[in-house]
KEVEX-595961 format. One line per field, with one value per residue (C-alpha): residue number from 1; residue in three letters; x, y, z. Coordinates in steps of 0.25 Angstrom, whole numbers, plus 5000, padded with zeros to 4 digits. Last residue first. Example, Ala and Ser with C-alpha at 12.3 -4.5 7.8 and 13.67 -1.06 7.14 Angstrom:
! KEVEX-595961
num: 2 | 1
residu: SER | ALA
east: 5055 | 5049
north: 4996 | 4982
up: 5029 | 5031
This chain:
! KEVEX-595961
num: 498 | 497 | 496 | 495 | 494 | 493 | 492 | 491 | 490 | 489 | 488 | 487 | 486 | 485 | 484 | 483 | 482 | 481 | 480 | 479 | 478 | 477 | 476 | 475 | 474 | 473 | 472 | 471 | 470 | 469 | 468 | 467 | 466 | 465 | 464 | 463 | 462 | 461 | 460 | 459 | 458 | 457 | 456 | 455 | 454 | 453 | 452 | 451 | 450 | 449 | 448 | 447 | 446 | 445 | 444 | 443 | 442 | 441 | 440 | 439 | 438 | 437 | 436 | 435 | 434 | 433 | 432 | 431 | 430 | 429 | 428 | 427 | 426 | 425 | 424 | 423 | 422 | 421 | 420 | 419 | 418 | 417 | 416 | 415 | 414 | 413 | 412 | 411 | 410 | 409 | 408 | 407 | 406 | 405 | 404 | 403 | 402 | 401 | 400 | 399 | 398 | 397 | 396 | 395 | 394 | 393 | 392 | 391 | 390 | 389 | 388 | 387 | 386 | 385 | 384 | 383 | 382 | 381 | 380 | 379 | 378 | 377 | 376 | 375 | 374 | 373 | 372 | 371 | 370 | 369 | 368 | 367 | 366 | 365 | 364 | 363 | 362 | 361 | 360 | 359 | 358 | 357 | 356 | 355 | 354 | 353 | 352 | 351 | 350 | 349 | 348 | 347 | 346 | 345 | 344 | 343 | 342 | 341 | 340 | 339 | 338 | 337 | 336 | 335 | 334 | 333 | 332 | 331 | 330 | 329 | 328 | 327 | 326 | 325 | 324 | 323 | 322 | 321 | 320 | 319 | 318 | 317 | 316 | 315 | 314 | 313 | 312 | 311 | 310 | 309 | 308 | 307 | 306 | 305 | 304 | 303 | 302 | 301 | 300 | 299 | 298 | 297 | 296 | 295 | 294 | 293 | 292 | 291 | 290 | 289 | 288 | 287 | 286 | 285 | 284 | 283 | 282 | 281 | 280 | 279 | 278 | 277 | 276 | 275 | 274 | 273 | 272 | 271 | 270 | 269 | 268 | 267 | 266 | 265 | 264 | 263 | 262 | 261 | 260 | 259 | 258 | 257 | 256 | 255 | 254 | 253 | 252 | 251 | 250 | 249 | 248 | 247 | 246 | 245 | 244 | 243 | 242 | 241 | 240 | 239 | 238 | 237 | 236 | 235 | 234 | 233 | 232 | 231 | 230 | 229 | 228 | 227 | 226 | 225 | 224 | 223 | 222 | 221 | 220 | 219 | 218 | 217 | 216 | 215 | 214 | 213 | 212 | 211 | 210 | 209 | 208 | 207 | 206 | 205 | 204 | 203 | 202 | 201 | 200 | 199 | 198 | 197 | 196 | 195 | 194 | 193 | 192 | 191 | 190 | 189 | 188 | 187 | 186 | 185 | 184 | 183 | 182 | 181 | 180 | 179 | 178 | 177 | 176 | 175 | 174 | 173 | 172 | 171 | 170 | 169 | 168 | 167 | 166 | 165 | 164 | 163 | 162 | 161 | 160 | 159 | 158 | 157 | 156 | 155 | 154 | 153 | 152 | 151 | 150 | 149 | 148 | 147 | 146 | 145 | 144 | 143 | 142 | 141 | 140 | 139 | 138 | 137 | 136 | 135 | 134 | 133 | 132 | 131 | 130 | 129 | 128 | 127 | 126 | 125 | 124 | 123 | 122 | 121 | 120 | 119 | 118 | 117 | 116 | 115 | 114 | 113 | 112 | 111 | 110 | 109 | 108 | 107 | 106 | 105 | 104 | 103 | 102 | 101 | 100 | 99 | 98 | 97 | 96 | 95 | 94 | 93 | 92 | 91 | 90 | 89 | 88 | 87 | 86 | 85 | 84 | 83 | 82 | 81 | 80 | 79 | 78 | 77 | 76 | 75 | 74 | 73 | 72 | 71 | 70 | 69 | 68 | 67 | 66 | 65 | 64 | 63 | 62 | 61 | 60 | 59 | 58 | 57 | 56 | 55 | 54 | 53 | 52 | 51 | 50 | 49 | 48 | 47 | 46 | 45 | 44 | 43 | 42 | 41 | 40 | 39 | 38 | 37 | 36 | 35 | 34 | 33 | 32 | 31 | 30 | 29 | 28 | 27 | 26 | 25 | 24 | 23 | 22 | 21 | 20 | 19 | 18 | 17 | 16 | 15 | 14 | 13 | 12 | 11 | 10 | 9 | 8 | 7 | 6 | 5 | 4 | 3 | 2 | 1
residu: UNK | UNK | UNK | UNK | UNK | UNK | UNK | UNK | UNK | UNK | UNK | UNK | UNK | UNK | UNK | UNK | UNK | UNK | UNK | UNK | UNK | UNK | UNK | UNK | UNK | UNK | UNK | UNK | UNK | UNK | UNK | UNK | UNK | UNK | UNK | UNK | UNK | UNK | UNK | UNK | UNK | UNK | UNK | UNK | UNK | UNK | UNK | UNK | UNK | UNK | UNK | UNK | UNK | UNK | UNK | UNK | UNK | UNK | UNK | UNK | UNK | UNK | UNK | UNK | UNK | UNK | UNK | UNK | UNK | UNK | UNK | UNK | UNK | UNK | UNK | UNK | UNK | UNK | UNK | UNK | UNK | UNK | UNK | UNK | UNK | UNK | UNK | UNK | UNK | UNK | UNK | UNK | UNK | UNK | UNK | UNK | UNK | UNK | UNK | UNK | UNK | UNK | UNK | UNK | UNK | UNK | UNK | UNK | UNK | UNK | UNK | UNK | UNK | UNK | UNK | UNK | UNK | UNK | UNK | UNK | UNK | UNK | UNK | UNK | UNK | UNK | UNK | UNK | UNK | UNK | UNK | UNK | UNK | UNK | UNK | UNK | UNK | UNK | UNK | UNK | UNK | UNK | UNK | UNK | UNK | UNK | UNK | UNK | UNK | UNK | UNK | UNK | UNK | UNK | UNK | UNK | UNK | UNK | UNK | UNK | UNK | UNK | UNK | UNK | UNK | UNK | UNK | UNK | UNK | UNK | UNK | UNK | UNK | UNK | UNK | UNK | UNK | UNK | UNK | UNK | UNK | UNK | UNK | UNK | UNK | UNK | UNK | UNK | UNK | UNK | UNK | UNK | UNK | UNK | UNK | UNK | UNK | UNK | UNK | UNK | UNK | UNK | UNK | UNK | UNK | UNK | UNK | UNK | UNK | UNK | UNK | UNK | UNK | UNK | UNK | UNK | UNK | UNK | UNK | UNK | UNK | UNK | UNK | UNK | UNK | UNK | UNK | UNK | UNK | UNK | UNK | UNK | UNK | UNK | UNK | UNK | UNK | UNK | UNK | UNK | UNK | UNK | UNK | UNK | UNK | UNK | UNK | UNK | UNK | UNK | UNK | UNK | UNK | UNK | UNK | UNK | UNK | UNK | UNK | UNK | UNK | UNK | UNK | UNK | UNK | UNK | UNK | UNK | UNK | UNK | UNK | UNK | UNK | UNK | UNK | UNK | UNK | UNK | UNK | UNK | UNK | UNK | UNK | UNK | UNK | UNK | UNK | UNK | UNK | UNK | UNK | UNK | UNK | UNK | UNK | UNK | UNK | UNK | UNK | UNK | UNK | UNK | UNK | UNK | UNK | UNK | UNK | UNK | UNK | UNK | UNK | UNK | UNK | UNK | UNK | UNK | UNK | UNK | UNK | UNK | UNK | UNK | UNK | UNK | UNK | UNK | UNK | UNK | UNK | UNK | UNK | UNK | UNK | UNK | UNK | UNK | UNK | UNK | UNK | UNK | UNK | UNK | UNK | UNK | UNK | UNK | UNK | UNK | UNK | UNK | UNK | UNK | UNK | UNK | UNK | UNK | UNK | UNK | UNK | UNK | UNK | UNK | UNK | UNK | UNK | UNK | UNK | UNK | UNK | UNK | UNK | UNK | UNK | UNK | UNK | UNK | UNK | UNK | UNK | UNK | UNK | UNK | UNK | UNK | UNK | UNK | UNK | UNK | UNK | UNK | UNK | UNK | UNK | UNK | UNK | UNK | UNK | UNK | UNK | UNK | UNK | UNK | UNK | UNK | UNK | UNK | UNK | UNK | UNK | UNK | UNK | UNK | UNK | UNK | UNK | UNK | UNK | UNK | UNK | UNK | UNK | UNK | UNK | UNK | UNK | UNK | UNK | UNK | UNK | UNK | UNK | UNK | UNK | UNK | UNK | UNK | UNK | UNK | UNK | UNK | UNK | UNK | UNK | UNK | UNK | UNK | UNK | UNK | UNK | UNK | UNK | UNK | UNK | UNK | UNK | UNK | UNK | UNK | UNK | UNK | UNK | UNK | UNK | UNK | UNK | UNK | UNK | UNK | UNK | UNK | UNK | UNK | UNK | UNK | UNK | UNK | UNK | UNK | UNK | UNK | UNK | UNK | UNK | UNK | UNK | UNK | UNK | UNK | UNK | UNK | UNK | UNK | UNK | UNK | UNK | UNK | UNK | UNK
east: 5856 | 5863 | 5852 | 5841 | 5849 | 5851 | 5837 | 5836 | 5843 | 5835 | 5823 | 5827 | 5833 | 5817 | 5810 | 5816 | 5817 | 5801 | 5796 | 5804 | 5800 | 5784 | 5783 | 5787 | 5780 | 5767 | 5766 | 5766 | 5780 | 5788 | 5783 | 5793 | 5805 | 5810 | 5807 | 5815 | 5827 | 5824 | 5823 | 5836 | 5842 | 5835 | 5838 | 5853 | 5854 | 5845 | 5856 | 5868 | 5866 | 5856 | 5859 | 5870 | 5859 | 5847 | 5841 | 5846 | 5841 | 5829 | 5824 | 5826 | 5815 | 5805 | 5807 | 5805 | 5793 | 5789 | 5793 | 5787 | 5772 | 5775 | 5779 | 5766 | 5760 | 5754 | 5762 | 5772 | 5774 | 5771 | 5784 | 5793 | 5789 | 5793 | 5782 | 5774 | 5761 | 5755 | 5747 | 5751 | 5737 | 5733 | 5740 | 5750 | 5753 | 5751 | 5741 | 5744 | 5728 | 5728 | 5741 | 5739 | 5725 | 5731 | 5743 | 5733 | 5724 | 5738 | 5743 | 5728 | 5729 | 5739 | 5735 | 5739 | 5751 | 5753 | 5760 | 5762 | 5746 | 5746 | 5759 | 5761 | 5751 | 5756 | 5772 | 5766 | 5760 | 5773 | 5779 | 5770 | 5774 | 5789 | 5787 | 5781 | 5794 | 5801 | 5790 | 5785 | 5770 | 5765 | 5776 | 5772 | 5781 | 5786 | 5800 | 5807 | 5797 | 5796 | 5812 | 5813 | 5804 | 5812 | 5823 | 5817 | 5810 | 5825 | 5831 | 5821 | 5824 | 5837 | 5835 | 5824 | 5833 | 5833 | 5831 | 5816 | 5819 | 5827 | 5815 | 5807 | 5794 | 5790 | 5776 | 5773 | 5768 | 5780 | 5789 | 5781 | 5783 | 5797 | 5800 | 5792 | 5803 | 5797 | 5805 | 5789 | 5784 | 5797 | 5791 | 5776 | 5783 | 5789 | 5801 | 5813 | 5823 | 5820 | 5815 | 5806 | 5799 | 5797 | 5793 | 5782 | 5777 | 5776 | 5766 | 5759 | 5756 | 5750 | 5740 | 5732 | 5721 | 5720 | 5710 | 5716 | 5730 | 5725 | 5735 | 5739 | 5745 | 5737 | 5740 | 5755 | 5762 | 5751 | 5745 | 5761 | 5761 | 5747 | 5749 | 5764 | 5759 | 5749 | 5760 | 5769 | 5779 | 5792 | 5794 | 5786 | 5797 | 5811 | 5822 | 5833 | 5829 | 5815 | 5812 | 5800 | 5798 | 5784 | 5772 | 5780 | 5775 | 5779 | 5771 | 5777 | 5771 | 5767 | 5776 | 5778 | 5793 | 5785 | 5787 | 5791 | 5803 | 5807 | 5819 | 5823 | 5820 | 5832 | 5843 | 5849 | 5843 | 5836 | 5841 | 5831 | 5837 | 5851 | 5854 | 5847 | 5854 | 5866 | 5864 | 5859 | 5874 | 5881 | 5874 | 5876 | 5892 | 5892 | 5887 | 5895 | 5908 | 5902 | 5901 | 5913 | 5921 | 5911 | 5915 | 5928 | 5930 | 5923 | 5931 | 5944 | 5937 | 5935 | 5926 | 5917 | 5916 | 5914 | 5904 | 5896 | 5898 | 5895 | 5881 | 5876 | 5882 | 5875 | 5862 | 5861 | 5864 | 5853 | 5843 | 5847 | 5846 | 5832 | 5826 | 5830 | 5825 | 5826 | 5822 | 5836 | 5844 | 5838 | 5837 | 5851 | 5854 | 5845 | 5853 | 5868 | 5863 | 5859 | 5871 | 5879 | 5868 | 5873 | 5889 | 5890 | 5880 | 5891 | 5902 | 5899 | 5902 | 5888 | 5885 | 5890 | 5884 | 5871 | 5871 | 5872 | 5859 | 5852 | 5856 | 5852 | 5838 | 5838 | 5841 | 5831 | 5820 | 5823 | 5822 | 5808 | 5801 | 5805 | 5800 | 5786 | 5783 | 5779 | 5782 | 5795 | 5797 | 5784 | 5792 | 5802 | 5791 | 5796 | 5793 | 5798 | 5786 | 5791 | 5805 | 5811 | 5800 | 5792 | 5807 | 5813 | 5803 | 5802 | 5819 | 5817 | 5806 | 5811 | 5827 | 5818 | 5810 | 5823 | 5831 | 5820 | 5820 | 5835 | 5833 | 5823 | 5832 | 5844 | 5836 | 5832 | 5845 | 5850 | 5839 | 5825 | 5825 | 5815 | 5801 | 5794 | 5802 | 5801 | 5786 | 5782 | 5792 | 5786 | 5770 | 5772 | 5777 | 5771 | 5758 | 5761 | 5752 | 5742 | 5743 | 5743 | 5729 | 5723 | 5726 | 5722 | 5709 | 5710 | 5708 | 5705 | 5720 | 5720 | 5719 | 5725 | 5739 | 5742 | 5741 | 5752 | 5759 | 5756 | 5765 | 5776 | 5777 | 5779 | 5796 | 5796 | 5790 | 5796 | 5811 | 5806 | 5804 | 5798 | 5784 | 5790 | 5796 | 5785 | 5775 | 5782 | 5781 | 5768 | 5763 | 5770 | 5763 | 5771 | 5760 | 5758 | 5773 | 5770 | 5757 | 5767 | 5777 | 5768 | 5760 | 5774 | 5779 | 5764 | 5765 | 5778 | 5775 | 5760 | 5767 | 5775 | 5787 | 5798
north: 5348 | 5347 | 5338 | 5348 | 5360 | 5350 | 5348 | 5363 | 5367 | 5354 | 5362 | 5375 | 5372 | 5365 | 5376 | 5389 | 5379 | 5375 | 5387 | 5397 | 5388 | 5386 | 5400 | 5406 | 5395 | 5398 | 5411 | 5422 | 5418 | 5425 | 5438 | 5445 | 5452 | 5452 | 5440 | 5434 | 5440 | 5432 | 5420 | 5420 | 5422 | 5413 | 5401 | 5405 | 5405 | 5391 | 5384 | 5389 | 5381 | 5383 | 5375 | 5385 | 5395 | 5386 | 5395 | 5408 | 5406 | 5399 | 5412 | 5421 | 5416 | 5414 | 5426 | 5435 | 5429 | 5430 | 5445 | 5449 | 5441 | 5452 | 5461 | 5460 | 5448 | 5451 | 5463 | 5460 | 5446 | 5454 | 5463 | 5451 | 5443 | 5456 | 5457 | 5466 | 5460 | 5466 | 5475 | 5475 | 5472 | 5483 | 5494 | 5499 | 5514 | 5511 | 5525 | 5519 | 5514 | 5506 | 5499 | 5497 | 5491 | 5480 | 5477 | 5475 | 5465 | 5459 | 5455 | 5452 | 5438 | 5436 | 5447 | 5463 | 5463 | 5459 | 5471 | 5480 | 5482 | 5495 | 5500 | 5484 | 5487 | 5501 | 5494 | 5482 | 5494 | 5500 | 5489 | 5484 | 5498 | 5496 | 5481 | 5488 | 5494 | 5481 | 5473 | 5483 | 5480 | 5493 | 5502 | 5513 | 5526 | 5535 | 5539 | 5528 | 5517 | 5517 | 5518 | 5507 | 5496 | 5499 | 5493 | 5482 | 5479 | 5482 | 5472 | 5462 | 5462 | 5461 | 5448 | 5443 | 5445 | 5455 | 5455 | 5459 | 5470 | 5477 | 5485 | 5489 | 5488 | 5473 | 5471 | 5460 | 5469 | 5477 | 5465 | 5461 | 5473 | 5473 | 5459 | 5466 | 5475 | 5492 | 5503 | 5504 | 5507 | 5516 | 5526 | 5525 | 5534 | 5531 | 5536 | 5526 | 5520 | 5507 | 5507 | 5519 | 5510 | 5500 | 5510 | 5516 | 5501 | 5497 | 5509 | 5506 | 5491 | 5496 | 5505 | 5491 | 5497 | 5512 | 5517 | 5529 | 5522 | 5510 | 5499 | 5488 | 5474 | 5465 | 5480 | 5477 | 5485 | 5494 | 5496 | 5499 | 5511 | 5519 | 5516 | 5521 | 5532 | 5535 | 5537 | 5545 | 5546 | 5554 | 5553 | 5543 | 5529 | 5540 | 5531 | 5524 | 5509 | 5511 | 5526 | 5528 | 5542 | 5543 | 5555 | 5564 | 5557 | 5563 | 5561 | 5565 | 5572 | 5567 | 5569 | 5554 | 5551 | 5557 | 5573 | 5581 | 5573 | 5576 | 5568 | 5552 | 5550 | 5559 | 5552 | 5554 | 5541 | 5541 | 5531 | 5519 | 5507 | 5510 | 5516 | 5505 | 5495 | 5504 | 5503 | 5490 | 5486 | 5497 | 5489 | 5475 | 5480 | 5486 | 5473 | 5463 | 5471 | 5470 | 5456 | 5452 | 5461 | 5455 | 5441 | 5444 | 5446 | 5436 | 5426 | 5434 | 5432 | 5417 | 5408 | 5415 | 5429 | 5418 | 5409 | 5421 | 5432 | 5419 | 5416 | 5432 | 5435 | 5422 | 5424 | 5440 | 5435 | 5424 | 5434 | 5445 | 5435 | 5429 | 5444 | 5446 | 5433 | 5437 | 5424 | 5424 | 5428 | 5417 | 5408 | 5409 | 5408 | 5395 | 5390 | 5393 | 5385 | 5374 | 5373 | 5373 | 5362 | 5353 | 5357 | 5354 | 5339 | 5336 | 5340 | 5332 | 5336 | 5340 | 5351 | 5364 | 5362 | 5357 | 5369 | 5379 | 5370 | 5372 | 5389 | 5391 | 5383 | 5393 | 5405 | 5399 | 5401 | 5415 | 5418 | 5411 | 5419 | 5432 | 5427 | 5425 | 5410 | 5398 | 5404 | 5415 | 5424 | 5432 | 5442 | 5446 | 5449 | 5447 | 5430 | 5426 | 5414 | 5402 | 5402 | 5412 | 5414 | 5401 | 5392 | 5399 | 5400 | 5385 | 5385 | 5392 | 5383 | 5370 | 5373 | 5378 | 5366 | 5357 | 5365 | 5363 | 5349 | 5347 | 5356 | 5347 | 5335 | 5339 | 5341 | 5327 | 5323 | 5332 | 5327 | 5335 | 5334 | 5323 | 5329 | 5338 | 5352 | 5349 | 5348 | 5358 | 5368 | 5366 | 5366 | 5378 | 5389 | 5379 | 5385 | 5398 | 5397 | 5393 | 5406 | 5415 | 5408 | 5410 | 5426 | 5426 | 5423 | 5428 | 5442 | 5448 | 5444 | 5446 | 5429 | 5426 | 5432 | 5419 | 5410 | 5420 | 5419 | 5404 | 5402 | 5412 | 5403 | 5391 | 5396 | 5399 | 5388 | 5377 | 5383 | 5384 | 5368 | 5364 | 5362 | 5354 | 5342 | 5338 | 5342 | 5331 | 5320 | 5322 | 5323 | 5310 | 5308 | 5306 | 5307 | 5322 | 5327 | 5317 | 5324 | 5339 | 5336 | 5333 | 5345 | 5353 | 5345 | 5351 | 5363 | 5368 | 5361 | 5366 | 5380 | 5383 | 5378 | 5381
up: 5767 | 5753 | 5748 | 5751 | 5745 | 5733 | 5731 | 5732 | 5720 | 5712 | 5717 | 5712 | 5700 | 5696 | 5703 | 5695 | 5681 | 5683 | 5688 | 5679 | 5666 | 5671 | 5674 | 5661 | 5653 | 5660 | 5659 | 5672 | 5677 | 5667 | 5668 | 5658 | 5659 | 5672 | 5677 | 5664 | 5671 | 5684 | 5676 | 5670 | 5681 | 5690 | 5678 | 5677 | 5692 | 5691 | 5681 | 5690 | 5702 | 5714 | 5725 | 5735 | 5732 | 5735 | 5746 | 5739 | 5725 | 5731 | 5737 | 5725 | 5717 | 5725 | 5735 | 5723 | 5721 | 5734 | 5737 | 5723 | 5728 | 5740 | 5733 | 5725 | 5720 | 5706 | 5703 | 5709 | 5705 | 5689 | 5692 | 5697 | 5684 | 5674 | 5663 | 5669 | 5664 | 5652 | 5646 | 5630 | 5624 | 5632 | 5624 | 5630 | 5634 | 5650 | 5655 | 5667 | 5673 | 5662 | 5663 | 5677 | 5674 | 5664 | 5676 | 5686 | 5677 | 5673 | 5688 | 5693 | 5694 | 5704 | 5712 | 5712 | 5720 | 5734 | 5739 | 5727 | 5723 | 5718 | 5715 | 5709 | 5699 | 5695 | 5693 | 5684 | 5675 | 5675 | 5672 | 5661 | 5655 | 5655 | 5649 | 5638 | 5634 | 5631 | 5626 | 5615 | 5611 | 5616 | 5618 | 5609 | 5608 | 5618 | 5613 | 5623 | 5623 | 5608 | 5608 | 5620 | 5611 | 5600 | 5606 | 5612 | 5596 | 5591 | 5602 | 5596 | 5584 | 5585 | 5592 | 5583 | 5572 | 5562 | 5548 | 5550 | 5557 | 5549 | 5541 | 5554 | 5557 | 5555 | 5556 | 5545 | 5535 | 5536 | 5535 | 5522 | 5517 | 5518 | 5512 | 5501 | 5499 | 5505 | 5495 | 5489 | 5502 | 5504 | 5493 | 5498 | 5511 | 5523 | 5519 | 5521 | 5533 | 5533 | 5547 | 5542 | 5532 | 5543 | 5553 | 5542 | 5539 | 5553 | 5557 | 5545 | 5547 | 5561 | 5554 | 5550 | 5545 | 5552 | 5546 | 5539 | 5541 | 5531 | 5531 | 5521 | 5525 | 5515 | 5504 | 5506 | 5496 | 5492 | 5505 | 5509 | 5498 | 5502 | 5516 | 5515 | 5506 | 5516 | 5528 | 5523 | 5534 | 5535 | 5549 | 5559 | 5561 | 5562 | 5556 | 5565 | 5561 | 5565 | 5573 | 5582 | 5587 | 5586 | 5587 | 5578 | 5565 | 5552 | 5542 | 5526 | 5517 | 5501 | 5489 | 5484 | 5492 | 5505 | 5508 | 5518 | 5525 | 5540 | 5544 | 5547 | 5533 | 5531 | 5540 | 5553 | 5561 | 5572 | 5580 | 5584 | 5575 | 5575 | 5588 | 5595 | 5586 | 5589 | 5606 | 5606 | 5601 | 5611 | 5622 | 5615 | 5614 | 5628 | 5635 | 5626 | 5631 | 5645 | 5646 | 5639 | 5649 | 5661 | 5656 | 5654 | 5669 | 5673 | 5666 | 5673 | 5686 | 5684 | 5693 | 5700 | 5692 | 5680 | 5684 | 5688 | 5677 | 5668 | 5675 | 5673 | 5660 | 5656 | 5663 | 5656 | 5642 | 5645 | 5648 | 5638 | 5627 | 5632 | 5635 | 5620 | 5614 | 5601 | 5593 | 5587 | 5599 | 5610 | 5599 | 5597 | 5611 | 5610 | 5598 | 5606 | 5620 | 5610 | 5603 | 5618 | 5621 | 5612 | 5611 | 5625 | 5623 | 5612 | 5620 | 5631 | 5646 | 5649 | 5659 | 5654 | 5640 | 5649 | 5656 | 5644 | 5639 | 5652 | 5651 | 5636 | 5639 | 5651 | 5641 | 5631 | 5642 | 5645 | 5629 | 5628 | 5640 | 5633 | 5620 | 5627 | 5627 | 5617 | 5604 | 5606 | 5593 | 5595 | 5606 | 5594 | 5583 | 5570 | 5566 | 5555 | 5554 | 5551 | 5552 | 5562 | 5570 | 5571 | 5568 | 5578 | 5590 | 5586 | 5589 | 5601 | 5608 | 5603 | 5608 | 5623 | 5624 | 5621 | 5632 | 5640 | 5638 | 5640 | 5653 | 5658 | 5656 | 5662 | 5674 | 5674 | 5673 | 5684 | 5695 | 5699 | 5713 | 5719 | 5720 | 5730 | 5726 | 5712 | 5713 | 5721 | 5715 | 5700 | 5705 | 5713 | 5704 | 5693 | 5695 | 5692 | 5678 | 5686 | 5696 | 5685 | 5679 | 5692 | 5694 | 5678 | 5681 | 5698 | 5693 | 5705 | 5712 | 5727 | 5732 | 5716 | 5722 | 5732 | 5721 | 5714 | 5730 | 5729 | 5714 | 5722 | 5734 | 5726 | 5726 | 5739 | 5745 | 5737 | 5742 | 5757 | 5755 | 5770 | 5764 | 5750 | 5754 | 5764 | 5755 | 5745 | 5755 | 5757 | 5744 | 5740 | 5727 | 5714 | 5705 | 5709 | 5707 | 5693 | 5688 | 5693 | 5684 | 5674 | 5675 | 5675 | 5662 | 5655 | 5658 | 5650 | 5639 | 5639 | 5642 | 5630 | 5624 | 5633
């Protein structure tokens, strides 16, 4: 939860003891008969496996070190005594821990010290999506500990702390992490419920859909609100600026901040001219193109505030404004809201650039269409066996090429979706294996597996989706170390069964 040193380091040690411990022998014994050990390390040699067709065996070498715990984690916990309750009890109370000192620094840097505006910067130690899945899973031990302890004071303890990483979750923006945890819960009441109380379950689904309508109809006004055009006269064909000169009017973009039209009614060297004036450390030149950017964000601020963009709305510009501008911020309401808002309008704005053929680069949402499409022409070619280990990124940077892909190539990515880059890299056949991983030990440990690793898969199959989790070290090392821990306590009580 804070960074991979701390993440690293407890594996090392775990595997300095597996070695002090000695008893090789006995420990092959355990493991070459173990289908579940097989299955689950089989997608670390499929990746070593990939480095024999990969050319660029750098980065081909590099992905197979960060893999390493696919194969260290179950070696170990399938070769060693079963991990008992109390011990179990204390992990989940130090990643509790790591995870109340992750969000609240995320906090104090964003909040406190430096007022933070761009949603995906909010998150220091990992990617923000990365962040929101693992406060789900600290939300989920501390609901089992509520459900587990009998006392009031340990109940009303870790409820608190279930209620400060929600809040976390909605203050920092964690959009992916809401969506996740909303989709768990829905998931895992619909369950109990449908089993143990039809009238429950029937109010669920009524509760269920009536949220569903009013954060569908919700989205709907702040769409409305934001991206509307708006029947008003700045919205129309002016001739002349507040000092006598003629307006620009740009037909190239559509963009629209707080329902008024961006390019209409522009007087672009009065707005030089006035903001060189007002902030002449921030000053732009459109001759030369000295920091252009500044005036593209000036005239959507002044747009988003509804006004001319003329010398007249320079001077209508607080200084509290000015500093916004100079910081980056395009639109007049975004500083008052929070990182949850601000994040829905970024995704929203994101579609209506998408939608009336704008940029995408630097747009998460929309950008993810194009790292599809290049994972798609790399697959086309090499759809057996994929293009190597090492070779996931080189292949995806040509297929962008080769596309006509309208990024800029500071934004060639991987697919960001886990199943897409196994493809890529391994094929069907790599696809077959990984799926075969994860899904294989859900049907031999089913009568094992309790409700803690059903949230866990859940949970982890949805961050599959958006982002490729196993390609850093902080994504892989918390699926490996939750997926092989539940999974070997699961099957130490198949063995004791038997």
């Amino acid at each position: 939860m804070l960074g991979t040193v701390p993440t690293s380091v407890p594996q090392f040690i775990l595997l300095g003891n597996w070695l002090a411990e000695g008893k090789f022998i006995s420990k092959w014994e355990k493991l070459k008969n173990n289908k579940l050990f097989w299955v689950l390390s089989a997608v670390y040699f499929i990746h070593v496996i990939g480095l024999s067709y990969s050319e660029n065996l750098a980065d081909g070498l590099k992905d197979v070190r960060t893999k390493i715990p696919l194969l260290l984690l179950p070696l170990i916990f399938f070769t060693t005594s079963p991990i008992t309750k109390k011990e179990l009890h204390y992990l989940f109370y130090s990643f509790i821990l790591g995870s109340f000192i992750n969000v609240a620094w995320c906090l104090i840097y964003n909040k406190i010290l430096h007022d933070t505006e761009t949603v995906r910067d909010v998150s220091r130690f990992m990617s923000h999506i990365r962040l929101g899945f693992l406060i789900d899973m600290a939300i989920i031990f501390c609901v089992y500990f509520v459900m587990h302890f009998d006392e009031f004071k340990l109940k009303a303890f870790f409820s608190s702390l279930v209620v400060y990483f929600m809040f976390g979750l909605y203050a920092l923006g964690l959009m992916t992490g809401l969506a996740n945890l909303i989709i768990i819960t829905v998931l895992f009441l619909t369950f109990v419920l449908f089993k143990q109380s039809k009238i429950g379950f029937a109010v669920l689904s009524i509760v269920f859909i009536s949220a569903t309508i009013y954060f569908i109809n919700s989205i709907k006004n702040f769409y409305r609100e934001n991206f509307e055009i708006k029947n008003v006269s700045v919205n129309k064909d002016l001739s002349l600026s507040r000092s006598g000169r003629a307006f620009d009017t740009y037909v190239f973009t559509t963009q629209v901040e707080n329902g008024y039209i961006v390019n209409k009614n522009i007087q672009p060297w009065e707005l030089q001219k006035e903001w060189n004036k007002r902030a002449p450390n921030d000053s732009f030149d459109l001759k030369t193109q000295h920091n252009v950017q500044r005036y593209f964000t000036l005239v959507r601020y002044i747009s988003s505030k509804g006004e001319i963009k003329d010398s007249a709305s320079i001077s209508n510009l607080s200084k509290n404004d000015v500093l916004e501008i100079a910081k980056g911020i395009s639109n007049v309401n975004y500083q008052k809201w929070s990182f949850f808002y601000k994040r829905v309008y970024e995704l929203m704005y994101d579609y209506f650039e998408y939608k009336h053929d704008g940029t995408v680069n630097g747009h998460s949402f929309t950008m993810r269409l194009f790292y599809l499409k290049a994972a798609l022409c790399a697959i086309n070619e090499k759809w057996l066996f994929g293009t190597g280990t090492g070779d996931v990124q080189d292949k995806m940077n040509e297929c962008y090429e080769h596309s006509g892909s309208p990024l800029d190539k500071e934004w060639y990515k991987r697919p960001h979706n886990q199943f897409v880059t196994v493809v890529v890299a391994l094929g069907l056949v790599g696809l077959t294996i990984f799926l075969l991983s994860l899904f294989f030990p859900v049907f031999y440990l089913r009568h094992q597996l309790d409700a803690l690793y059903w949230l866990f898969l859940i949970s982890v199959i949805i961050s599959f989706l958006f982002e490729d989790t196993l390609e850093t070290q902080s994504g892989l090392s918390f699926f490996a170390i939750f997926n092989t821990l539940f999974l070997s306590r699961a099957y130490y009580e198949r063995i004791k069964a038997e």
